[in-house]
C-alpha positions in Angstrom: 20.0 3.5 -22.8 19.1 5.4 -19.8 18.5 8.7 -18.5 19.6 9.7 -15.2 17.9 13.2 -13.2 19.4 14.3 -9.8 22.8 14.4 -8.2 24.1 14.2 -4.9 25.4 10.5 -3.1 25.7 9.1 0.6 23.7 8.6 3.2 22.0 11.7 4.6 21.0 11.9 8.6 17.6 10.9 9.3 15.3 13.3 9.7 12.3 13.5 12.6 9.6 10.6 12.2 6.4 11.6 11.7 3.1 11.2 13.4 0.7 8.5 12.6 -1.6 11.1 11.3 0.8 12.8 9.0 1.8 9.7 7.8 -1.4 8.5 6.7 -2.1 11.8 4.9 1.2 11.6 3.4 0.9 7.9 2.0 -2.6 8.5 0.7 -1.7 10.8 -0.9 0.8 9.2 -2.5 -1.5 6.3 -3.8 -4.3 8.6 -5.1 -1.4 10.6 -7.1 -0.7 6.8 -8.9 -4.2 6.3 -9.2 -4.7 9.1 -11.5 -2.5 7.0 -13.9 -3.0 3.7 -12.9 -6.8 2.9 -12.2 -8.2 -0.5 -10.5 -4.8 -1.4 -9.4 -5.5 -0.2 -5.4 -4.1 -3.7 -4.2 -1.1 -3.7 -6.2 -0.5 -0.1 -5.5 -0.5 -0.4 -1.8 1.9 -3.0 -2.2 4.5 -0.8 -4.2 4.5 1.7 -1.5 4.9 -1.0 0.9 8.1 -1.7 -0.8 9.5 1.3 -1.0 8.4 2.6 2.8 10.3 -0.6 4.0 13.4 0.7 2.2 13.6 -2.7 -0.6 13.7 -3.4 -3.8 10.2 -4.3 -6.2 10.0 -6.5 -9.3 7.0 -6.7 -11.1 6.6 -9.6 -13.8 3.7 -9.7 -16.2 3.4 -9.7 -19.9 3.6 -6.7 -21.8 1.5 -4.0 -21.9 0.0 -4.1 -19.0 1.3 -0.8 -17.4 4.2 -2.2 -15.3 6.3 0.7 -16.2 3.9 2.9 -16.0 3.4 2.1 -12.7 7.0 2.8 -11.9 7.2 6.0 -13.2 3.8 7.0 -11.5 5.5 5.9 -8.1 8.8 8.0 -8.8 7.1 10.9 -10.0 5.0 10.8 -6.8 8.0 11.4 -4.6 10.1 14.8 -5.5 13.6 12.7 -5.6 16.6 12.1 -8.0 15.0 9.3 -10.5 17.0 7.4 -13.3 15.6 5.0 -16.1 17.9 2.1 -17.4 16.2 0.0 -20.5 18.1 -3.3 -20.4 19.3 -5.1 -23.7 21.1 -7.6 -24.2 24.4 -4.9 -25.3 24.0 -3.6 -22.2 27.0 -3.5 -20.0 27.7 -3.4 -16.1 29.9 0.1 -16.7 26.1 1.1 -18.0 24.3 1.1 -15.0 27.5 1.5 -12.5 29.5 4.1 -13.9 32.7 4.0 -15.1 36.4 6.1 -14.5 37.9 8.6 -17.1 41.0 9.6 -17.0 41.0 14.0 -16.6 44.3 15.0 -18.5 44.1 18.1 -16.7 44.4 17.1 -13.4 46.0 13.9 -14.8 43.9 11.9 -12.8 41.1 9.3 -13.3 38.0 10.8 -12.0 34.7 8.5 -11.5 31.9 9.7 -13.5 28.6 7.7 -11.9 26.1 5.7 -13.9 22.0 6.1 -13.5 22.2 4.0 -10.3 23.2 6.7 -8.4 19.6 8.1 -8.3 16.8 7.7 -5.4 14.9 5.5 -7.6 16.3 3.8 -10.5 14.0 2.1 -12.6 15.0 -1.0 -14.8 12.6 -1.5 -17.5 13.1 -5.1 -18.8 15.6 -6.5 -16.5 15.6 -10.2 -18.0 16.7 -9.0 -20.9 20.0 -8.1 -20.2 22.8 -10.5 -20.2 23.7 -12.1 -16.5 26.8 -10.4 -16.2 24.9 -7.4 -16.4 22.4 -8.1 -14.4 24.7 -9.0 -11.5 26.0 -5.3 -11.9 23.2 -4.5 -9.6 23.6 -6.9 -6.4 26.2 -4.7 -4.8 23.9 -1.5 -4.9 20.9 -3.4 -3.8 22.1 -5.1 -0.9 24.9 -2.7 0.4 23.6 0.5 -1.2 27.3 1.2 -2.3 28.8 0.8 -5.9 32.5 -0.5 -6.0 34.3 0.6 -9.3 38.2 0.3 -10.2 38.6 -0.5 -6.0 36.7 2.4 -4.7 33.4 2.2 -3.1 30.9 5.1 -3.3 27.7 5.3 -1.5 24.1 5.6 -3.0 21.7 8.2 -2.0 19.3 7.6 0.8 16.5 6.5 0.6 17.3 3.9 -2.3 14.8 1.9 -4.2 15.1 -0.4 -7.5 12.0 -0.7 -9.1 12.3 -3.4 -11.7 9.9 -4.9 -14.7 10.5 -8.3 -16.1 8.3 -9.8 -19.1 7.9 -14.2 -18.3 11.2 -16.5 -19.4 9.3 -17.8 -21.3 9.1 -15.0 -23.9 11.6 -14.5 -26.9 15.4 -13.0 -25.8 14.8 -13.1 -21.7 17.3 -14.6 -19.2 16.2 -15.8 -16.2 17.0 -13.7 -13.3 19.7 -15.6 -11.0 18.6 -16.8 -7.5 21.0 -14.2 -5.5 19.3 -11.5 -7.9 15.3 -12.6 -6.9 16.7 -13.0 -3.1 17.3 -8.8 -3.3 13.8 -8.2 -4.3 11.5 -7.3 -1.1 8.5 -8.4 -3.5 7.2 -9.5 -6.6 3.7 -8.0 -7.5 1.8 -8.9 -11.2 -0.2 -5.6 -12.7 -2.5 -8.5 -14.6 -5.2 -7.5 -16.9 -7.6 -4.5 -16.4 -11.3 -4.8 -16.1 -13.0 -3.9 -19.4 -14.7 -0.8 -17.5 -10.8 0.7 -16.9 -9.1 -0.7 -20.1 -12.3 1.5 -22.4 -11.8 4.7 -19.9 -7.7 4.1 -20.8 -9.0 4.3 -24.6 -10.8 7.4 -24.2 -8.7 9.3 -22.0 -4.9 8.4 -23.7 -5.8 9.5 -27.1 -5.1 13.1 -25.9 -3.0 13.1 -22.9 -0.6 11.1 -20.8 -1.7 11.4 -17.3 1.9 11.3 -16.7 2.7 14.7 -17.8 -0.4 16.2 -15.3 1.3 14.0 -12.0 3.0 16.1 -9.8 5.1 15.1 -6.7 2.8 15.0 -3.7 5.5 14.7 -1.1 9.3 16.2 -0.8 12.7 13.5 -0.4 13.0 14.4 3.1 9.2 13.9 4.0 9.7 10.5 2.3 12.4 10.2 4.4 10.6 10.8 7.5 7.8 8.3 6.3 10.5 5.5 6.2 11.4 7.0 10.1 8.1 6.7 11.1 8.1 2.5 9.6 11.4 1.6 11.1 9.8 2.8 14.6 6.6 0.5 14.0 6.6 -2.6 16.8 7.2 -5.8 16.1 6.2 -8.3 18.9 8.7 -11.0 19.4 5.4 -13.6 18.7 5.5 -12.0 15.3 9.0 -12.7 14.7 8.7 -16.0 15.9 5.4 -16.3 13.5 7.9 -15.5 10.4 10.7 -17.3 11.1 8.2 -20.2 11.6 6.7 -19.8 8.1 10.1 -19.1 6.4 11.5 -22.5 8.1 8.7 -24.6 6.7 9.3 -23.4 3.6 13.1 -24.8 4.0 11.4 -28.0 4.8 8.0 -28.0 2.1 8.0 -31.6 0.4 7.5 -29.3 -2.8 10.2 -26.9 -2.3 14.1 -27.7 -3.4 15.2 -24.3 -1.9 13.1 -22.0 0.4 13.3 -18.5 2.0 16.4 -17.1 3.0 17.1 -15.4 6.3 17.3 -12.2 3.8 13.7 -12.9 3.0 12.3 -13.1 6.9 13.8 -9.6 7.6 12.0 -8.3 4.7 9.2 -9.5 5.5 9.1 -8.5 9.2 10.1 -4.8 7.6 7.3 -4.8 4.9 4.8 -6.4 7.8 6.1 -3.3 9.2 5.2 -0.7 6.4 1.8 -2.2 6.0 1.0 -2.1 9.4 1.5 1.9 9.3 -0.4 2.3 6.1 -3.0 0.6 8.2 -2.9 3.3 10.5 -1.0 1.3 13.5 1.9 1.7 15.5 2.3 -2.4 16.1 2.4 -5.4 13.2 -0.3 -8.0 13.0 -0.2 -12.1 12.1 -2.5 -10.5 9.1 0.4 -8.3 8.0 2.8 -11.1 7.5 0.2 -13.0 6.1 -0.9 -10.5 3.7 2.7 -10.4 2.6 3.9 -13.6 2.6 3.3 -14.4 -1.1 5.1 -11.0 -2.9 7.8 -11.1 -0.2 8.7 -15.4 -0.4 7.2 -16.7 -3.3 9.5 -15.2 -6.2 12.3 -16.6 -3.9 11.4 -20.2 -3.8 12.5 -23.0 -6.1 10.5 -25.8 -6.8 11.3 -29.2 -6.2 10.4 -29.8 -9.9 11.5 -29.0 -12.6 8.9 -28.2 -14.9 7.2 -25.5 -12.6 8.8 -22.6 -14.1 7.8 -19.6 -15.6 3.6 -18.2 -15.0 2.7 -21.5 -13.7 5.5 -22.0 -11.5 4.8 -18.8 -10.2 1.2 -19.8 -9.8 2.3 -22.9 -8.1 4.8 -21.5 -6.0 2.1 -18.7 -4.8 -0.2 -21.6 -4.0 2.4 -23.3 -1.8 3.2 -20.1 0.0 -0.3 -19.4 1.0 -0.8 -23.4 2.2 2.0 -23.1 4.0 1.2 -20.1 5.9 -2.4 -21.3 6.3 0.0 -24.6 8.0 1.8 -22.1 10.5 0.1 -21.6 13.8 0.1 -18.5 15.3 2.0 -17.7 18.5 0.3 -16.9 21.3 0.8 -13.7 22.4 0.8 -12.1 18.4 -1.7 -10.1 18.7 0.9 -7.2 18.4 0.5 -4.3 20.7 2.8 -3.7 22.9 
């Protein structure tokens, strides 16, 4: 049910951040290495790497086929870092993806052997299929970066990242992903359909090779690690902040909305406007960054006030209402960013 590569736990110090220059060469480099596997997806790319620069969590929902775990595995592979693979079922269970404790006769003592989420990225292919109680295995690690088993917590490696696929409730043997669940997820991104130019080039080139096998990691853990140094140190006016508070309390308020963005989901934001801004080659955010953002980071997370906008649509719906309400939001003077 999974396979699990790399050892080593905890936190490790941070290293040096980078320049602007050396980040830039080291992020493109990392989205030209996914697009020798995933082609026509640039926008949906960037925002992966967004995700995991700002230290979060991605889920991407689509239909299948589509290349949404292919698109994981061209992220992980990019980055030379401990990387695990869980497929959830519905047998799955929370000891799966956790770990469990054995008891060594021999030194007659029950010692903790540590499940696939100890791993720098841990991808979960199919996450909606798994029972609830499974999937709630999961919200510790994601939001404390710790697993707790038998009353002893153990850290997870730094940098972390979950990189989740779901297929639409609507299909055959999914459950829906609980609210506290969707509220860990930085973003949501959809692969969607490839242009017929990219889906006959994927017939030609896949009959004889995985361009998988020929991807290489294009930058070390602790370079990634400095990359993630060099986002944190970004500058984030207060006008910005007050711009994405403002947007996530009118979401609280939206006539259409029956629950809107968390607190959790303004930080993330702010930290993804962040990331973007440095793949953008700046040291400061823009009103465009949170803009740009505003849909992956809130819309997954809102619930609409009714009840038969779920699923695709409701997604639709609930993107729709993000963007209008953003559009709503004025911006603060003084957001221009810069210090």
């Amino acid at each position: 049910m999974s396979d699990y590569s790399g050892s080593g736990t905890g936190t490790q110090p941070e290293s040096t951040s980078l320049s602007p220059a050396e980040f830039l060469l080291d992020a493109r480099a990392v989205i030209a290495a996914i697009e020798t596997v995933i082609d026509g997806k640039r926008p949906v790319i960037e925002t992966a790497v967004t995700v995991l620069l700002s230290e979060g969590h991605l889920l991407m929902e689509d239909v299948p086929g589509v290349g949404k775990t292919m698109l994981a595995r061209a992220l992980a592979r990019s980055v030379d870092c401990s990387v695990s693979r869980i497929q959830f079922t519905p047998d799955l269970l929370p000891a799966d993806i956790t770990g469990v404790s054995i008891y060594n006769q021999a030194e007659r003592e029950f010692e903790f052997k540590p499940g696939p989420v100890f791993a720098n990225i841990v991808i979960g292919d199919e996450i909606n299929r798994a029972s609830p109680k499974t999937q709630s295995a999961l919200l510790e690690s994601m939001e404390e970066r710790q697993v707790t088993v038998d009353g002893a917590s153990y850290a997870l490696p730094d940098p972390f990242t979950v990189i989740a696929t779901q297929n639409p409730i609507e299909m055959e043997g999914t459950y829906a992903l609980p609210e506290a669940q969707r509220d860990r997820f930085t973003a949501r991104i959809s692969m969607g359909y490839p242009d017929q130019a990219a889906e006959a080039a994927m017939l030609r080139t896949r009959e004889t090779e995985n361009p998988l096998d020929a991807l290489a990691p294009v930058v070390t853990l602790d370079r990634l690690r400095r990359m993630i140094g060099h986002v944190r140190s970004v500058f984030v006016s207060p006008a910005i902040e007050q711009y994405a508070v403002a947007i996530a309390a009118a979401t609280r308020t939206d006539r259409e909305l029956r629950l809107g963005a968390s607190p959790r989901a303004t930080l993330q934001l702010v930290r993804a406007s962040k990331a973007r801004a440095a793949l953008d080659g700046r040291d400061f955010v823009l009103p465009d960054d949170v803009d740009a953002l505003a849909v992956p980071v809130f819309a997954h997370r809102l619930i609409p006030a009714r009840s038969g906008a779920s699923g695709a649509l409701g997604g639709e719906a609930l993107a729709d209402i993000t963007t209008r309400i953003v559009a709503a939001t004025p911006v603060p003077l003084g957001a221009s960013g810069a210090v």
